[in-house]
C-alpha positions, -999 to 999 in steps of 0.1 A, spaced: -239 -474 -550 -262 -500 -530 -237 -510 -513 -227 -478 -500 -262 -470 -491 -262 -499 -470 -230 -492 -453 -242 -453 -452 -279 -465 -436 -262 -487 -410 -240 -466 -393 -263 -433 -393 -292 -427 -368 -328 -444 -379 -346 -408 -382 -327 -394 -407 -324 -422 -427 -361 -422 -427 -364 -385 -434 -347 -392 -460 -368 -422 -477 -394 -398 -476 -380 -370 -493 -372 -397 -520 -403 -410 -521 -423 -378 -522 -400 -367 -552 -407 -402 -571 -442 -395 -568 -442 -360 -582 -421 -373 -612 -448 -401 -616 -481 -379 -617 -462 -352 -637 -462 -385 -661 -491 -393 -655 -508 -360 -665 -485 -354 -693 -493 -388 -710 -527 -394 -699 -544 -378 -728 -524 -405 -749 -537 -431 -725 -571 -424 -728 -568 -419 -767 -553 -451 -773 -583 -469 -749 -609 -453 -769 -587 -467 -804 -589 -501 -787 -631 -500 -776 -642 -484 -814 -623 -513 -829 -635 -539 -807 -670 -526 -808 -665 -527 -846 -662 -562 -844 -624 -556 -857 -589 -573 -844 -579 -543 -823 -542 -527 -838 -527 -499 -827 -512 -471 -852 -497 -442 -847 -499 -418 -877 -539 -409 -885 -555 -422 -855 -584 -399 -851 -584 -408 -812 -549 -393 -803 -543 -357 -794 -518 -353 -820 -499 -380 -842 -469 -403 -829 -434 -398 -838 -430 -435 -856 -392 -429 -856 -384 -430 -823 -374 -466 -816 -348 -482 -845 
């Protein structure tokens, strides 16, 4: 698929190959703050796990199920 991209990109004018680019690009960055609001509750829920265990003097672990800091609780069977 690189390869024909390459092939593809060298034989067709410079504009629209860089009209395309940025199509691509400005979809990869919609995907990537669509992620990044969808999962930034998470992300902030899991930092404020990690500062009340370090401020507890404690070795800082993460867990999923009954963590007051997370929206909702983890799926644990996700990965095998």
């Amino acid at each position: 698929m690189a390869l024909a991209a390459v092939a593809i990109g060298s034989a067709v004018a410079l504009e629209p190959v860089w009209a395309l680019a940025d199509v691509a690009m400005a979809l990869m960055a919609l995907v990537n703050l669509t992620a990044i609001l969808l999962l930034g509750r998470w992300a902030f829920g899991t930092l404020a796990d990690f500062e009340s265990a370090a401020r507890a003097g404690r070795e800082p672990a993460f867990t999923a199920t009954g963590n007051p800091h997370l929206p909702r609780p983890l799926p644990t069977d996700v990965w095998p």
